[in-house]
N, C-alpha and C positions, 0 to 999 in steps of 0.2 A: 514417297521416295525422293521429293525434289532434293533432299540433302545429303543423301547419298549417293556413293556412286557409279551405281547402276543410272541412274539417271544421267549423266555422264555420257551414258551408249548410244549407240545412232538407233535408230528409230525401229530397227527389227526387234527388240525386244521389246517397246512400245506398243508393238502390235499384237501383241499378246495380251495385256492389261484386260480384264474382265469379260472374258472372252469365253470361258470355261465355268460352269456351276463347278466350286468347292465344298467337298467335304471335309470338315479336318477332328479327327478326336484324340482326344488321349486317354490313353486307360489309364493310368493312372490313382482316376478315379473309381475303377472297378476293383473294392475291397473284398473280398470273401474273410468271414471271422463266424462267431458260432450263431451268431446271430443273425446272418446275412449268406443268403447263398452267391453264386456267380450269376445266378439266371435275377436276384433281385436288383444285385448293384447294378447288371449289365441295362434291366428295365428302365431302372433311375438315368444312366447317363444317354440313352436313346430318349426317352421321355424328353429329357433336357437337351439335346442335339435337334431333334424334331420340331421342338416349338420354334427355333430360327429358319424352321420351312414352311411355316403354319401358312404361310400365301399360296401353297400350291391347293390349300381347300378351296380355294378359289379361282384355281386354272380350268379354263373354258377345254384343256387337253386332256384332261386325266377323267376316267369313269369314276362312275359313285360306288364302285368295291374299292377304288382306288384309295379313295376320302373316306372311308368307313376304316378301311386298315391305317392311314394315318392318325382317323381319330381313337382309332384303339390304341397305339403306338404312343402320341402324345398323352393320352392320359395312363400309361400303365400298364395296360389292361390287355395286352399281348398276349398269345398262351405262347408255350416255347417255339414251335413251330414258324410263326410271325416272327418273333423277337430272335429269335437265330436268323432269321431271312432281312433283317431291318435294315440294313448298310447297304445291303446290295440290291434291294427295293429302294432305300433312298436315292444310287445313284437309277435307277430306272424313272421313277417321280419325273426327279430332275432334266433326264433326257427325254423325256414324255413334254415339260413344259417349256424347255429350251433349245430342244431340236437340235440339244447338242450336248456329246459327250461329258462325261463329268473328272474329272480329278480327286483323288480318293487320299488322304495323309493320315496316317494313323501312328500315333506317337506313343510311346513306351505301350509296345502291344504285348511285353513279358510280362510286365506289374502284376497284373490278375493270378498268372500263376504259381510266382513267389509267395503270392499272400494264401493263393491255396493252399498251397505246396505247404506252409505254417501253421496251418489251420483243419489238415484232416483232410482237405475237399481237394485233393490234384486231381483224381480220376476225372471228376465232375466236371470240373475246370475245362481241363483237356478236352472231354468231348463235346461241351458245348462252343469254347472256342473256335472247335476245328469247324464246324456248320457256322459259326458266327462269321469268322474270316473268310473261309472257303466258299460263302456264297456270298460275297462281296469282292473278293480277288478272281476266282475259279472262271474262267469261261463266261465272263460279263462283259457284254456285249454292246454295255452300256457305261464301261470304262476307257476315259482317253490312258490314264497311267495311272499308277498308285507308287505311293510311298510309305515304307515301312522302316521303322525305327525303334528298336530295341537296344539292351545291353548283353542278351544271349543272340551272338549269332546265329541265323537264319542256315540250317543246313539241310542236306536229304532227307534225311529221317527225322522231320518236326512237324507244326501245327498244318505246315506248308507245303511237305512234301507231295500232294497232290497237285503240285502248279506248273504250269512251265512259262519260260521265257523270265525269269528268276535273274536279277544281277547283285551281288551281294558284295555291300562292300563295305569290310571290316577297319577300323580302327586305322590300321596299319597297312591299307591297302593308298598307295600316294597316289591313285587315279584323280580321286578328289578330292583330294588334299587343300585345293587352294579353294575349295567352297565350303568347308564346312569347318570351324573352328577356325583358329587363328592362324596363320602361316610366321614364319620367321620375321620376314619381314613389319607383317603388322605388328607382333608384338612390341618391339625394336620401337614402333612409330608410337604406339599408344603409351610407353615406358615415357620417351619423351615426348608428348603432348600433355601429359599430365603431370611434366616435372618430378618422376619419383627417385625416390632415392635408393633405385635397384640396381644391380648390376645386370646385364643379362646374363652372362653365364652363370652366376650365383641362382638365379631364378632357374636358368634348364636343368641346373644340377636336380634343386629342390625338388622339382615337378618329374625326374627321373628321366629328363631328356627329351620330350616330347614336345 
């Protein structure tokens, strides 16, 4: 970060730096097609999530059921059961070898079921999700926060509606506005640092205002 400017800040946000075990996935890569269920791809990208934890088979914290289920997990070999429980085992792991709360990010968490939704398999989708998420978000106790990111807003009646303390903020909601995406002003700044030959209103038009 020394080049950006958050670095900049006085030193409360410094105190934070690496202070918390991170989880962070994207679904993205959880395709369902005829050949692939949701429970395969979900196996593939926990497998591959899991191997950048592979050092806790070696934490003097965790019991040998512990390391048994991460080595089921890392190679595959989960039944559903496990592998719907994998996220929110992982942040336990982590607060088992850390003694300290974990941080949870989970980026395009709808992916998976657009591609169900194309493919025949939404029912399927839907309910392994709702145990995929649900015991990773729900009453874990072994979460500092989580972060969710989608393109279908998050409402009542979703994969989530079992959760509380919920803050959902849409597109169009200016709470945080000035953290995520570009604000007016940087646009304006990044137009001129890189010399283009745009106008800015010509560009808000384009982009429908936003």
């Amino acid at each position: 970060f020394k080049d950006k400017n958050i670095a900049k800040e006085d030193k409360y946000y410094w105190s934070f730096l690496n202070q918390y075990p991170v989880v962070h996935i994207n679904m993205k890569s959880v395709l369902v097609n005829p050949y692939s269920s949701i429970q395969d791809s979900a196996s593939d990208l926990v497998s591959t999530l899991y191997r950048e934890y592979a050092y806790l088979l070696d934490s003097e914290n965790l019991l040998g059921i512990d390391k048994q289920e991460i080595n089921l997990l890392i190679n595959g070999q989960a039944d559903y059961k496990l592998l719907s429980k994998s996220i929110g085992r992982l942040t336990y792991y982590l607060q088992k070898h850390f003694a300290k709360k974990a941080i949870l990010l989970i980026d395009e968490y709808d992916a998976p079921i657009q591609s169900a939704y194309e493919n025949g398999q939404y029912k399927e989708a839907i309910s392994f999700l709702k145990d995929f998420y649900g015991e990773a978000l729900k009453d874990n106790n072994n979460l500092f926060f989580a972060i969710v990111t989608g393109v279908v807003e998050i409402g009542e009646e979703s994969l989530f509606s079992g959760l509380n303390n919920l803050l959902v903020c849409p597109i169009n909601e200016n709470r945080f506005s000035s953290y995520f995406g570009f604000t007016q002003k940087e646009v304006e700044e990044i137009i001129a640092y890189y010399d283009l030959p745009i106008a800015y209103e010509e560009l808000k038009t384009n982009y429908g205002g936003y």
